[in-house]
N, C-alpha and C positions, 0 to 999 in steps of 0.2 A: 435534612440533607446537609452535610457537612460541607464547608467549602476549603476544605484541604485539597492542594492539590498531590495529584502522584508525585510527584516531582518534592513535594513538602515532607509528606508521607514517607518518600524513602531516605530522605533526608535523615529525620527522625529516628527512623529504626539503625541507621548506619549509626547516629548519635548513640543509639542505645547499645550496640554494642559495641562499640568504642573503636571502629574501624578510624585507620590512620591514614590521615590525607598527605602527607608529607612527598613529596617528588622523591626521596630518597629510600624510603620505606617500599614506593611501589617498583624502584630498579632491580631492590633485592629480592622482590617475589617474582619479578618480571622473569630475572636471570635465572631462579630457581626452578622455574616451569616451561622457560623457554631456549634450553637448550638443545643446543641438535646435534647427534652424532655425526664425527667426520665423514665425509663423502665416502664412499667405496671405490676403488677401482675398477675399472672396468673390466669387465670378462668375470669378475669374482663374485659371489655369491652373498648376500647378508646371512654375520652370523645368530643361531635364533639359540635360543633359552628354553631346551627342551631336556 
């Protein structure tokens, strides 16, 4: 039985593919995925991509 923990183990694999811990690196993907469209006004309808 191995005494790796989980926590060891994913450490590891993040090492292994060269994931970047940097606070600035994770802004720009934060920003990238977490943008929200402006609010709608009220009474009006969202518009859809059909």
């Amino acid at each position: 039985m191995s005494t790796e923990t989980q926590a060891d183990k994913f450490k590891a694999l993040a090492r292994e593919l060269e994931c970047d811990e940097s606070e600035e690196a994770f802004d720009d993907a934060l920003k990238r995925v977490a943008t929200a469209p402006p609010p709608h006004e009220k009474g009006q309808q969202a518009e859809t991509d059909d």
